[in-house]
NUVOVO-458063 format. One line per 10 residues: number of its first residue (from 0); their letters; for each residue x, y, z of N, C-alpha, C, O. Coordinates in nm, 4 decimals. Example, Ala and Ser with C-alpha at 12.3 -4.5 7.8 and 13.67 -1.06 7.14 Angstrom:
residues 2
0	as	1.3190 -0.5690 0.7800 1.2300 -0.4500 0.7800 1.3200 -0.3300 0.7800 1.4236 -0.3319 0.8465 ~ 1.2850 -0.2250 0.7080 1.3670 -0.1060 0.7140 1.2900 0.0030 0.7870 1.3409 0.1138 0.8039
END
This chain:
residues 113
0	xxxxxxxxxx	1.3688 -4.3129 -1.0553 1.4315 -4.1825 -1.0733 1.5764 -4.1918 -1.0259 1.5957 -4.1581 -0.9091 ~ 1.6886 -4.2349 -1.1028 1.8143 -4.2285 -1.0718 1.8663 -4.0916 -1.0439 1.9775 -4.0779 -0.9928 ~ 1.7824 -3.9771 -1.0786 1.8583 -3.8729 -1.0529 1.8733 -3.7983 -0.9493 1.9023 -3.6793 -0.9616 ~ 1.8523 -3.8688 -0.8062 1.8455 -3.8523 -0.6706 1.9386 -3.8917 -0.6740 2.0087 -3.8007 -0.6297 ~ 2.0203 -3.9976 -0.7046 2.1774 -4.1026 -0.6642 2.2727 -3.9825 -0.7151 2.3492 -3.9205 -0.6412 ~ 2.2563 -3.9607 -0.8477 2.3152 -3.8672 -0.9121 2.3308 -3.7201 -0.8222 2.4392 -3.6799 -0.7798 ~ 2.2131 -3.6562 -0.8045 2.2310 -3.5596 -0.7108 2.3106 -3.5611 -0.5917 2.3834 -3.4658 -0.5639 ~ 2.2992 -3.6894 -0.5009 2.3615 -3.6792 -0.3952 2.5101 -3.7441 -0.4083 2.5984 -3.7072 -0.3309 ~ 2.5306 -3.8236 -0.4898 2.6847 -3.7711 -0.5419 2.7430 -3.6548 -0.5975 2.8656 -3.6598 -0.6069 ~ 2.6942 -3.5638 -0.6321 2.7263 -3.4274 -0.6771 2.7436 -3.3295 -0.5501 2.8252 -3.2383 -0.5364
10	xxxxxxxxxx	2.6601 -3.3668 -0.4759 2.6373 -3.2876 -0.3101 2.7925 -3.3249 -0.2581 2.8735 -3.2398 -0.2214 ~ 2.8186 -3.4774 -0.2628 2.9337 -3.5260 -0.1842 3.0785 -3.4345 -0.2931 3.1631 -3.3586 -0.2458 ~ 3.0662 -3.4719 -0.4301 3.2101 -3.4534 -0.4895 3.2153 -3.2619 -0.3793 3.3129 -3.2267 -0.3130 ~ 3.0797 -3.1756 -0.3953 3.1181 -3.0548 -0.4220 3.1723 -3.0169 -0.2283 3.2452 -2.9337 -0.1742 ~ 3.0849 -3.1342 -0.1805 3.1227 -3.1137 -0.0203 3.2997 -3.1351 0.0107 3.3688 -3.0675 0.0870 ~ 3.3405 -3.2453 -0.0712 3.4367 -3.2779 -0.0616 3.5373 -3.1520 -0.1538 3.6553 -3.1445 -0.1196 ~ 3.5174 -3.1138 -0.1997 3.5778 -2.9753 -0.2763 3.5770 -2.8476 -0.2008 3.6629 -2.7654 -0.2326 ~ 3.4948 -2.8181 -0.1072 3.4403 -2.7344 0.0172 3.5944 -2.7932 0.1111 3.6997 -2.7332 0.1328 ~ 3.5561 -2.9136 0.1451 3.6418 -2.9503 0.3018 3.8024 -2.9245 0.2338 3.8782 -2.8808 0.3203 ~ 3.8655 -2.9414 0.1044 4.0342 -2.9595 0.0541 4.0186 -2.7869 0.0438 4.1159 -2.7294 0.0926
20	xxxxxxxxxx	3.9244 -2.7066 -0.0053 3.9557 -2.5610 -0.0142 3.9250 -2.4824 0.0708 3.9230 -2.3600 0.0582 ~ 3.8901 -2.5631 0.1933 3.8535 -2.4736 0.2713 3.7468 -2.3709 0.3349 3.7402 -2.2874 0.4251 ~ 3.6501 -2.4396 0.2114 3.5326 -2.3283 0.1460 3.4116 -2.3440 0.2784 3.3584 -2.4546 0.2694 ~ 3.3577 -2.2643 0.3934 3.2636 -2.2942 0.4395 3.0715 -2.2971 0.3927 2.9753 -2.3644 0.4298 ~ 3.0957 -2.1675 0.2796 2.9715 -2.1510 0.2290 2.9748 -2.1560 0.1130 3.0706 -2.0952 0.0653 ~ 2.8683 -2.2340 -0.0022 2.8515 -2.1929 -0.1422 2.7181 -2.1080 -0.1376 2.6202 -2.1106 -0.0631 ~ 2.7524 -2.0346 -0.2431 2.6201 -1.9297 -0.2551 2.5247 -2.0654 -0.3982 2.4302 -2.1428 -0.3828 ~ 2.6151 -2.0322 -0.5257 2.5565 -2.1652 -0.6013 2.6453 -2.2522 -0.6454 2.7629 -2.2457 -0.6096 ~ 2.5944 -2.3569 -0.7397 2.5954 -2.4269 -0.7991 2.5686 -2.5017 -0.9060 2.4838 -2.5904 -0.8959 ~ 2.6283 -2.4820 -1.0132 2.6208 -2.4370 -1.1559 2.6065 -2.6011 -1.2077 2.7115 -2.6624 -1.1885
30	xxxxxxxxxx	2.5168 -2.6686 -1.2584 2.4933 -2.7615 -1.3494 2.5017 -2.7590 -1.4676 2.4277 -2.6800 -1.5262 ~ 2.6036 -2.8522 -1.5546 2.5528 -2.8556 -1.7285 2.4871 -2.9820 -1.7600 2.5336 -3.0543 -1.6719 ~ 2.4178 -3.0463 -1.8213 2.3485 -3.1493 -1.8537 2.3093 -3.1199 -2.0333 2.2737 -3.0216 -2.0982 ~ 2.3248 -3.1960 -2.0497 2.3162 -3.2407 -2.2518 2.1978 -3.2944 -2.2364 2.1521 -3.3696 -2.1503 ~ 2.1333 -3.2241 -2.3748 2.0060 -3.2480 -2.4151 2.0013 -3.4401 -2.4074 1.9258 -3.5025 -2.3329 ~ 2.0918 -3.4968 -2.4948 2.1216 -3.6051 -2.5011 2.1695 -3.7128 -2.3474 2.1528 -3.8348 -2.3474 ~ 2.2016 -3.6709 -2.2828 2.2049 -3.7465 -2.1764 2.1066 -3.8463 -2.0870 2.0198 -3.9038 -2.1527 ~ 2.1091 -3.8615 -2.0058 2.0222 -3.9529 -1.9109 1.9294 -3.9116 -1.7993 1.8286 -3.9662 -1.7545 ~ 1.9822 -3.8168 -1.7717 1.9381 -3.6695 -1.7046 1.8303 -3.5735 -1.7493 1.8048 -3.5285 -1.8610 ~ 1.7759 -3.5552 -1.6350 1.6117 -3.4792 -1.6931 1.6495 -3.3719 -1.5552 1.6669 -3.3813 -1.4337
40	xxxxxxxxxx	1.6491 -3.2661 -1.6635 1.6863 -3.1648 -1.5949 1.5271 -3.1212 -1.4676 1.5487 -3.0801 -1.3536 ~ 1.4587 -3.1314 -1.4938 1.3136 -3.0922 -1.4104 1.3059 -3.2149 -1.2815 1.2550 -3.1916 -1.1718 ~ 1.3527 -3.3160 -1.3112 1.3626 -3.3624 -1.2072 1.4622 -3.4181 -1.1245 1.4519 -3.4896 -1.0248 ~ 1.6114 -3.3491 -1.2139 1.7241 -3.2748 -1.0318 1.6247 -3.1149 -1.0191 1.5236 -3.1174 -0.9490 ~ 1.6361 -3.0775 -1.0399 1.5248 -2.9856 -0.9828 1.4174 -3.0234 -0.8628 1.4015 -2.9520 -0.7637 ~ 1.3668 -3.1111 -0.8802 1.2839 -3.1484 -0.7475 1.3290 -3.2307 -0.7071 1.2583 -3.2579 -0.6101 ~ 1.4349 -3.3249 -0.7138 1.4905 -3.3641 -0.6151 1.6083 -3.3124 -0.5169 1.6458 -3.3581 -0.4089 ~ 1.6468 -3.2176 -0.5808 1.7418 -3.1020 -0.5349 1.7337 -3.0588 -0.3493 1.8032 -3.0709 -0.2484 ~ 1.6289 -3.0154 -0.3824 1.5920 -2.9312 -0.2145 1.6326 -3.0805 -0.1308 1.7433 -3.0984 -0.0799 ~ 1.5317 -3.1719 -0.1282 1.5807 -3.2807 -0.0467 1.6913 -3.3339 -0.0111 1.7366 -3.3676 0.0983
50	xxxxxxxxxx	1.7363 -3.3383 -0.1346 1.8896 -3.4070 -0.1080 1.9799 -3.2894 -0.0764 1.9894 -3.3133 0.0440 ~ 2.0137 -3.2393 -0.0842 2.0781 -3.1287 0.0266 1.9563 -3.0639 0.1497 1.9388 -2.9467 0.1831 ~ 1.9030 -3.1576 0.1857 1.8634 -3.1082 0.3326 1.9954 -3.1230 0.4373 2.0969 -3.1838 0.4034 ~ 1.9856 -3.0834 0.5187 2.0778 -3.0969 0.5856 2.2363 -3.0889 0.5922 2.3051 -3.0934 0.6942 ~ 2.2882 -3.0732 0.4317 2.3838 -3.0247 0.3662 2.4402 -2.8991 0.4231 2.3895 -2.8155 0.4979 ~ 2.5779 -2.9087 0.3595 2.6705 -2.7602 0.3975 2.5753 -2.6817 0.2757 2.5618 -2.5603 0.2910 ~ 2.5097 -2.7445 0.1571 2.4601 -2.7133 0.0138 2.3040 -2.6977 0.0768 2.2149 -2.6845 -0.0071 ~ 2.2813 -2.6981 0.1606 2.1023 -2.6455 0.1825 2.0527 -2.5454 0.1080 1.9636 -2.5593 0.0242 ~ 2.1398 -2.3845 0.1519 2.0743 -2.3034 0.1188 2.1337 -2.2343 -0.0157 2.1090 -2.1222 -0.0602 ~ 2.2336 -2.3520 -0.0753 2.2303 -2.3022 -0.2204 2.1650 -2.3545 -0.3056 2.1003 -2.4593 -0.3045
60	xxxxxxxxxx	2.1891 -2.2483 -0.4146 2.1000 -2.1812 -0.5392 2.1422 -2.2963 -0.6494 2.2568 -2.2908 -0.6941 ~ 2.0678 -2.3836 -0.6873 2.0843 -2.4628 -0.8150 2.0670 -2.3592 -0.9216 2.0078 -2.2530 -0.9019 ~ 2.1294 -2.4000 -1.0530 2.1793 -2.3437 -1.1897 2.1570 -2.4494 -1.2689 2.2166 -2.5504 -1.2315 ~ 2.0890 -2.4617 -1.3695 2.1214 -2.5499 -1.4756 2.1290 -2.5354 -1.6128 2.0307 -2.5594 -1.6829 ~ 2.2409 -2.4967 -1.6620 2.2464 -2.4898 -1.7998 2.2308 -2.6330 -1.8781 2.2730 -2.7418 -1.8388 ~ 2.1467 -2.6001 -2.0203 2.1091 -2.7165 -2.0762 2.1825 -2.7012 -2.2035 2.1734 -2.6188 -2.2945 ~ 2.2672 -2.8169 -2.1815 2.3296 -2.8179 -2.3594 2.3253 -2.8558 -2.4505 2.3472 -2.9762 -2.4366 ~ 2.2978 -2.8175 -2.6288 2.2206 -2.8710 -2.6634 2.2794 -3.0183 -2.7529 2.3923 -3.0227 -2.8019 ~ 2.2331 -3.0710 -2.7570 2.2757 -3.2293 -2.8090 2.2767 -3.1937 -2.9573 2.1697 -3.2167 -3.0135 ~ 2.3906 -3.1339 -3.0464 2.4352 -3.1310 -3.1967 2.5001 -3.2909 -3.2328 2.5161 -3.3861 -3.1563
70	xxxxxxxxxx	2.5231 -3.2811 -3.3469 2.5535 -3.3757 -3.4423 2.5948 -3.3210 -3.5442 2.5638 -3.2044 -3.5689 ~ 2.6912 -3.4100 -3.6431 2.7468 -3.3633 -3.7657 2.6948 -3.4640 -3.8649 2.7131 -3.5808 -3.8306 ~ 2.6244 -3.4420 -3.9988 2.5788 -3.4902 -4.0989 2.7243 -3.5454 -4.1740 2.8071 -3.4789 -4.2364 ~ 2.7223 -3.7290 -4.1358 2.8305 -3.8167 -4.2244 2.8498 -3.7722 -4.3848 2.9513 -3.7917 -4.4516 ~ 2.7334 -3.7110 -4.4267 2.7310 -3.6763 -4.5685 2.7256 -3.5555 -4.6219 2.7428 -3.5459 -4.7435 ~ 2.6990 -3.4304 -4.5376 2.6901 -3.2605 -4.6190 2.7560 -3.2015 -4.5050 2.7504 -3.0791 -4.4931 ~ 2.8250 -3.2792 -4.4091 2.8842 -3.2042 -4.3127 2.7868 -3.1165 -4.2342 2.8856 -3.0657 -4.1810 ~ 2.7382 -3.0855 -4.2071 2.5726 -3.0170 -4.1793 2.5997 -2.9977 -3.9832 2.5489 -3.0985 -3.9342 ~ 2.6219 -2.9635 -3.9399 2.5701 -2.9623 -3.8041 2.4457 -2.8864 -3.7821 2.4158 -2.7690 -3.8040 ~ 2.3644 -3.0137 -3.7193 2.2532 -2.9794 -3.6260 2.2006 -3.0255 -3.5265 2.2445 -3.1255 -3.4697
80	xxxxxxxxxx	2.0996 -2.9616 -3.4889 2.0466 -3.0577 -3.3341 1.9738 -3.1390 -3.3287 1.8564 -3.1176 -3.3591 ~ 2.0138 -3.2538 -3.2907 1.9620 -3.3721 -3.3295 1.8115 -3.4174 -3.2748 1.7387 -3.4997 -3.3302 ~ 1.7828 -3.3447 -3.1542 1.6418 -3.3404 -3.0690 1.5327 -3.2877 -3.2058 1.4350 -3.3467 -3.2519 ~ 1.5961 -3.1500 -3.2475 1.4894 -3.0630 -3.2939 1.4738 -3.0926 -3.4605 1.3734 -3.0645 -3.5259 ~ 1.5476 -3.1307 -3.4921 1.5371 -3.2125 -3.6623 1.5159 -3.3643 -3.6363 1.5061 -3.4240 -3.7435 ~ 1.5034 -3.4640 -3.5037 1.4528 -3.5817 -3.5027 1.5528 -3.6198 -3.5601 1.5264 -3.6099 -3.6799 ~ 1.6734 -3.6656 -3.5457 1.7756 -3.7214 -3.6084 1.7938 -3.7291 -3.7066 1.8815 -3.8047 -3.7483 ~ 1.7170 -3.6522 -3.7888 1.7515 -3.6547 -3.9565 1.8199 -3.5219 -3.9662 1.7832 -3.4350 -3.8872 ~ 1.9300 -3.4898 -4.0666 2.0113 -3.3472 -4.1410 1.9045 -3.2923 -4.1839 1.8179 -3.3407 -4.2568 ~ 1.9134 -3.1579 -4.1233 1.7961 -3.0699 -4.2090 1.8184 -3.0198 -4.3826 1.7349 -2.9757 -4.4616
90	xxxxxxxxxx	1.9745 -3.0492 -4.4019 2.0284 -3.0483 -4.5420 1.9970 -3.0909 -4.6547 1.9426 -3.0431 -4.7543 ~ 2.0813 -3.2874 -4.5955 2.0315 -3.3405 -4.7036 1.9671 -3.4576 -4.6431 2.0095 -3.5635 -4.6893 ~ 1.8574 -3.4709 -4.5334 1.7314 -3.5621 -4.4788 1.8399 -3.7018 -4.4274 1.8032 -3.8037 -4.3689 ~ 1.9502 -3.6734 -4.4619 2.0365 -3.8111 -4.3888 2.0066 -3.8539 -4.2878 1.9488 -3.7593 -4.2344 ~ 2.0048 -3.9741 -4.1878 2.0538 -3.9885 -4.0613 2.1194 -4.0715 -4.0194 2.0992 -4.1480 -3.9251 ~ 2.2466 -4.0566 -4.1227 2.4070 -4.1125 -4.0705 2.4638 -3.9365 -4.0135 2.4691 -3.8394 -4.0889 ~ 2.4941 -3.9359 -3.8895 2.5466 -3.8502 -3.8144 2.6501 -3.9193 -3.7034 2.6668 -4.0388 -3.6789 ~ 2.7043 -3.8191 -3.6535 2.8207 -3.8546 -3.5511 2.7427 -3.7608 -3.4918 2.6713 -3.6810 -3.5526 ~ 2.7638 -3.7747 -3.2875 2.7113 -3.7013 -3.2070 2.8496 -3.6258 -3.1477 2.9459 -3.6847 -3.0986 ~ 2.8349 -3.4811 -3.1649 2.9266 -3.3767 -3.1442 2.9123 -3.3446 -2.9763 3.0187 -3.3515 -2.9149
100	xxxxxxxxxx	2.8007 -3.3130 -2.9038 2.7799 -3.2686 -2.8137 2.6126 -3.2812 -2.7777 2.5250 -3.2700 -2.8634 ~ 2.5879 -3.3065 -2.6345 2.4594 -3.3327 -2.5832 2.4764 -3.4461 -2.4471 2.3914 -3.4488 -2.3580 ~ 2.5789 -3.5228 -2.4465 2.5669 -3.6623 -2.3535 2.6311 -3.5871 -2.2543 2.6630 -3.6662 -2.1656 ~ 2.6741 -3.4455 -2.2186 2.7164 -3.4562 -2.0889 2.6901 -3.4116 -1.9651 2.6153 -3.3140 -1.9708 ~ 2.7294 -3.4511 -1.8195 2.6664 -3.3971 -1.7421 2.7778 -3.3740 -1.6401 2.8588 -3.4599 -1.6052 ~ 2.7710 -3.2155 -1.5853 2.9237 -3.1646 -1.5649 2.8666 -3.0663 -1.4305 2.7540 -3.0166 -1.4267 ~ 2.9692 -3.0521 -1.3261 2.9380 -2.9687 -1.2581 3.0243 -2.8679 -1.2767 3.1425 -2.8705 -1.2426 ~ 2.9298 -2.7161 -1.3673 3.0426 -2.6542 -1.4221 3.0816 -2.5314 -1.3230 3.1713 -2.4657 -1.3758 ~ 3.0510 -2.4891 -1.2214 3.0707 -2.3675 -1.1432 3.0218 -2.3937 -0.9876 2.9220 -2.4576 -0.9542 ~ 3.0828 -2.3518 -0.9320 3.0428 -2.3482 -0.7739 3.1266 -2.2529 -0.6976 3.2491 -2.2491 -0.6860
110	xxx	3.0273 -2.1711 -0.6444 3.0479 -2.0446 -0.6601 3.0122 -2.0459 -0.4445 2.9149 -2.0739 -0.3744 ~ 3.1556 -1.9983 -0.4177 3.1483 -1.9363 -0.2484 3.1035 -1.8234 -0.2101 3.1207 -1.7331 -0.2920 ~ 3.0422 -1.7904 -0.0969 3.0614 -1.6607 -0.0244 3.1916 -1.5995 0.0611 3.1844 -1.4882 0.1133
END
């Protein structure tokens, strides 16, 4: 499960964003993660609580927006989501596509008291 390493580098960037602004408390902490990525959103979720034990981030509130992994059809121009049509264009059944959005994983909000 790499997504403990992942988590607790996210703990450090946002700690380190806390100590330059000054910030003593976050209330949350806003996650984006792409359908397409490497990242399984259910399990930063349970690894979450742990890895901010002891954190300035203990008693905040994880967020995770999930984004969805689109694609553009090389041949009818078509955007769709590539999870839920199985990599084929629901258009014209192609699956020469370019990937538009889904691979990323962003810490998009973090939010003080």
């Amino acid at each position: 499960m790499h997504e403990l390493g992942v988590v607790i580098d996210v703990i450090h960037t946002v700690e380190n964003f806390a100590k330059k602004n000054e910030v003593t408390k976050i209330e949350k902490l806003v996650l984006q993660i792409g359908e397409l990525s490497s990242m399984i959103p259910r399990y930063i979720e349970a690894c979450y609580p742990a890895a901010v034990e002891g954190t300035m981030l203990e008693n905040t509130k994880l967020e995770i927006e999930v984004l969805p992994g689109n694609g553009i059809c090389r041949k009818c121009n078509k955007v769709f989501n590539l999870i839920e049509h199985h990599n084929r264009c629901p258009e014209c059944h192609s699956n020469d596509f370019e990937i538009l959005c889904g691979r990323e994983f962003m810490i998009k909000e973090i939010v003080a008291c």
